[in-house]
C-alpha positions in Angstrom: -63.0 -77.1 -32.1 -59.6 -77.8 -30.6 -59.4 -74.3 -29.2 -63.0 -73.4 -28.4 -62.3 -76.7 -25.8 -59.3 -75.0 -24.5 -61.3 -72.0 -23.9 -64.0 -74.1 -21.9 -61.2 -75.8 -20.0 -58.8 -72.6 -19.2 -62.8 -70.9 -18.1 -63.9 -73.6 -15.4 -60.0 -74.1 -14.2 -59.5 -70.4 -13.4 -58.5 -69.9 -9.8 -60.7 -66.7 -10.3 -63.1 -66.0 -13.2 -60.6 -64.7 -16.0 -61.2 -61.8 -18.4 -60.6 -62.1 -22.6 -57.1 -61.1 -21.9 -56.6 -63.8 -20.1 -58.1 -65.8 -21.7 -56.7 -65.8 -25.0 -53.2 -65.6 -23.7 -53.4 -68.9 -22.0 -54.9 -70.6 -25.1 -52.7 -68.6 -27.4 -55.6 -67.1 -29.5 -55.1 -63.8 -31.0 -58.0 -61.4 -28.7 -60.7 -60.9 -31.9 -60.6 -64.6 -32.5 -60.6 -65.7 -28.8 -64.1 -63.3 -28.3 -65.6 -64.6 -31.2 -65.1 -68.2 -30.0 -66.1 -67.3 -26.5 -69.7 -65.5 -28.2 -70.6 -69.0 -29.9 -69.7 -70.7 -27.1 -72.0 -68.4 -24.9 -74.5 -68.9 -27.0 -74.8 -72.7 -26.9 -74.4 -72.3 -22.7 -70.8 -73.5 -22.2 -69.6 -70.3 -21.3 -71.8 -67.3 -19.2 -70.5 -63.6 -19.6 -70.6 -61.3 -16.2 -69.3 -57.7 -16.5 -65.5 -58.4 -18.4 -65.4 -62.5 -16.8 -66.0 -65.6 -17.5 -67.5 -68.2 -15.7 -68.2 -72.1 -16.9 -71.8 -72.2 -18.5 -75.0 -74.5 -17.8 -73.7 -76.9 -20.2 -70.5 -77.9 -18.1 -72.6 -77.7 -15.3 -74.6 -81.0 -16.1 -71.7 -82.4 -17.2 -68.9 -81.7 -14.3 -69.9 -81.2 -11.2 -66.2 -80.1 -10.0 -66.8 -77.0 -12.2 -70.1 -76.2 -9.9 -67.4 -75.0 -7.8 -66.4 -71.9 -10.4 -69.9 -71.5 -11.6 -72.6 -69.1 -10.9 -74.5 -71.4 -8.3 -71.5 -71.2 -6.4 -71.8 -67.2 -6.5 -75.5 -66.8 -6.4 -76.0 -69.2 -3.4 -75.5 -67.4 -0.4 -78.1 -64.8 -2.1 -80.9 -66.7 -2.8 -80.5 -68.0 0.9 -80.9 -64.3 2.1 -83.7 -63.9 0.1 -85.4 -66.9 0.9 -84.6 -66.3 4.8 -85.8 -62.4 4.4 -89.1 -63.0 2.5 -89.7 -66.4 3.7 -90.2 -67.5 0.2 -88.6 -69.7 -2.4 -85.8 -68.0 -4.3 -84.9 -69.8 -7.5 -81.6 -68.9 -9.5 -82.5 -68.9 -13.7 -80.6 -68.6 -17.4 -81.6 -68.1 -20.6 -81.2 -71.3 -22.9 -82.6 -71.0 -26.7 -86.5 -70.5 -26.1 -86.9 -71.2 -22.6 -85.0 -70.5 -19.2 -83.8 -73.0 -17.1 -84.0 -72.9 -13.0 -80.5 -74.2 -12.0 -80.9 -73.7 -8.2 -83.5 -72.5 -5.5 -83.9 -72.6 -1.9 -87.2 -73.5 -0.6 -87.9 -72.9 3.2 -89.9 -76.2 5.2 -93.0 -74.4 4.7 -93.4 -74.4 1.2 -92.5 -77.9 0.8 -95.1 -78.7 -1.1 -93.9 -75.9 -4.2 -91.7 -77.9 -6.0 -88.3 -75.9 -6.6 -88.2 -77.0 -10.7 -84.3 -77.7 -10.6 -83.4 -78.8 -13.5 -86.7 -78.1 -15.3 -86.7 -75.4 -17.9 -89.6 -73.1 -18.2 -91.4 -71.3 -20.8 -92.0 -67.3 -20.6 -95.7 -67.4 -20.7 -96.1 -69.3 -17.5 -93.7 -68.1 -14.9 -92.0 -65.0 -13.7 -88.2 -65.8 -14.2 -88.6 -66.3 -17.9 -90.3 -63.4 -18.5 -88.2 -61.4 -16.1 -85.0 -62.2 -18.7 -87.2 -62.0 -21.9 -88.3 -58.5 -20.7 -84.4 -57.5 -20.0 -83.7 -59.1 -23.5 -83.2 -56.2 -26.9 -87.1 -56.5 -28.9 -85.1 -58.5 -31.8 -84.1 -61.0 -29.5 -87.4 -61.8 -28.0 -88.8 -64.2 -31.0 -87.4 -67.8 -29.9 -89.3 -67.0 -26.5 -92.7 -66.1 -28.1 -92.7 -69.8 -29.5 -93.7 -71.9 -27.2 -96.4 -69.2 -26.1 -97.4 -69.1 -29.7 -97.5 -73.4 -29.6 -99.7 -73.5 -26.4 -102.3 -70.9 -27.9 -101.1 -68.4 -25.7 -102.2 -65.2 -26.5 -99.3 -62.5 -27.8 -101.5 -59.4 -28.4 -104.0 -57.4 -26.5 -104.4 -56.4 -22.8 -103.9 -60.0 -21.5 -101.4 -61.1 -23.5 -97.5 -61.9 -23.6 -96.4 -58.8 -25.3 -98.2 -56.4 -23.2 -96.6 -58.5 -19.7 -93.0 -58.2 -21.2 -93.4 -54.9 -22.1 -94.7 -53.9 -18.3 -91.9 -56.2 -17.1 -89.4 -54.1 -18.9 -90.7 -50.9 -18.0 -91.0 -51.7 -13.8 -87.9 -54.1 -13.9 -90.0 -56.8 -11.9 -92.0 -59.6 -13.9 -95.3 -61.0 -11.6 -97.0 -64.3 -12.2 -100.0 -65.5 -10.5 -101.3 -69.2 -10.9 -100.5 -69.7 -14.7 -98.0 -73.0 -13.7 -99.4 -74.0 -10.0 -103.1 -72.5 -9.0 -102.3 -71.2 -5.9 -98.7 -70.2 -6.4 -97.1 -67.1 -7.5 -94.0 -65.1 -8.0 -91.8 -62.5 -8.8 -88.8 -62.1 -11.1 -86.2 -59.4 -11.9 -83.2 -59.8 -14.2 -79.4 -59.7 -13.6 -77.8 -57.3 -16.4 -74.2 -56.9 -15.2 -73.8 -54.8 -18.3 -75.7 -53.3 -21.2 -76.0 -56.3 -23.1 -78.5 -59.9 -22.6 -79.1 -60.4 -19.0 -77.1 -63.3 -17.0 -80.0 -64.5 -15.2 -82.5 -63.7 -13.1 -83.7 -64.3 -9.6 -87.0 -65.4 -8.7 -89.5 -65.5 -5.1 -92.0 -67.9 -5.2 -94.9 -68.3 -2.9 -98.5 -69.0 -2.5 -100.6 -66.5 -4.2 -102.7 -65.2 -1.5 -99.2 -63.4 0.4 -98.6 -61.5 -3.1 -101.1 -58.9 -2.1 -100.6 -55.3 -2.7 -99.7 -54.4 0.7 -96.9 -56.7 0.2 -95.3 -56.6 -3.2 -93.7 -53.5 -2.3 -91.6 -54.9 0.8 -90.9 -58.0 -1.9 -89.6 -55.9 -4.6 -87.2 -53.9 -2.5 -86.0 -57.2 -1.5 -85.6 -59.0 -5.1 -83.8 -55.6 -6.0 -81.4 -55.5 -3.7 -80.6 -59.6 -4.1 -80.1 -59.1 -7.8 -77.7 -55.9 -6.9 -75.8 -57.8 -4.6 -75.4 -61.0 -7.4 -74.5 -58.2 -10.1 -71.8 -56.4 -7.6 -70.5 -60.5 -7.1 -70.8 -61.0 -10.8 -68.5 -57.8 -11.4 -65.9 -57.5 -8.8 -62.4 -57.6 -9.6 -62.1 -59.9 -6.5 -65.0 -62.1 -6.4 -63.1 -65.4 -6.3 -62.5 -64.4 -2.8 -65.9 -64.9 -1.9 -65.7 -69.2 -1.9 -67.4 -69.0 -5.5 -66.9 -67.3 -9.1 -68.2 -64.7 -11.3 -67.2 -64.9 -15.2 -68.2 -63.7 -18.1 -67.8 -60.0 -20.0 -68.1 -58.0 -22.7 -64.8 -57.0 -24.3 
């Protein structure tokens, strides 16, 4: 207990987001049992992985908002402002937690004022785009916990209309849609931030009213979504990224 703390500590204290080398040095953990601390403590949220760093996790989050400072809002928040100001839409900023995903922070332009932004809320895969976005991105085995609460709500899992086949489309484009399963007239579109082969980070979401996710459009909003989540990934991964007035974290080793 003592040194997974010290991990969480040295993490969100980082002048820059540190790497497992680092890491275990400053705690004085050997390397093998400083990653296998760090994977149960990404797995309960106080830690998030990013390329070879580590950043401070949703969990210290709610709990210290000095640490937002080092965390992945910090990083992601100058692109979802871009992306709101380019599509005119809401872009949210999402994580995985253990059957849901969580929205920890949008930007929402005047207009769409009345779309609430869901801070704080967590949300399940069958019903919006950011979810099922980071379900899609997640390895088949992984996926179970997620089909849950589809599975609890009478959702259906097989057939044409159902959450299998929109994950597996999801996967194969890279973009998840949703139209009007949460809010009638809203809708949006999701695509997953995979710094590296393994689970994504998060994911980045546009959200609108239905009726401008036409056809004719969802190209121009795709190609906009893309290049947001490359940008956040490049952040995420770059040997300098304290430097731009937030942090990235969080690898594989």
């Amino acid at each position: 207990m003592d040194k997974a703390l010290d991990l969480v500590e040295a993490v969100a204290r980082a002048p820059q987001p540190p790497r497992l080398t680092d890491l275990a040095e400053e705690v004085g953990l050997h390397r093998a049992t400083a990653y296998r601390v760090l994977l149960d403590l990404v797995r309960r949220g106080w830690v998030l992985r990013a390329g070879d760093r580590y950043l401070p996790g949703t969990a210290v989050l709610q709990l210290s908002s000095s640490a937002a400072r080092n965390s992945l809002t910090a990083i992601a928040r100058p692109v979802l402002t871009e992306l709101s100001a380019r599509t005119g839409m809401m872009a949210n900023l999402q994580v995985l937690e253990d059957d849901r995903s969580r929205v920890i922070d949008a930007v929402r332009p005047d207009r769409l004022a009345m779309i609430t932004d869901l801070i704080g809320e967590s949300l399940p895969v069958h019903r919006f785009a950011g979810p099922l976005a980071l379900v899609a991105a997640l390895a088949p085995a992984a996926r179970a916990p997620y089909l849950r609460p589809a599975e609890a709500a009478g959702h259906p899992l097989e057939g044409p209309d159902g959450l299998l086949a929109d994950i597996e489309r999801a996967r194969r484009t890279g973009f998840a849609v949703e139209h009007g399963r949460n809010e009638q007239p809203v809708a949006s579109l999701g695509r997953a931030v995979s710094p590296t082969s393994g689970a994504p980070v998060c994911a980045l979401t546009v959200v609108g009213l239905d009726a401008e996710f036409t056809p004719s459009r969802l190209p121009e909003l795709r190609e906009h979504l893309r290049e947001a989540t490359g940008t956040l990934q490049r952040l995420l991964t770059a040997p300098g990224a304290s430097a731009i007035s937030s942090d990235p974290a969080n690898g594989p080793v």
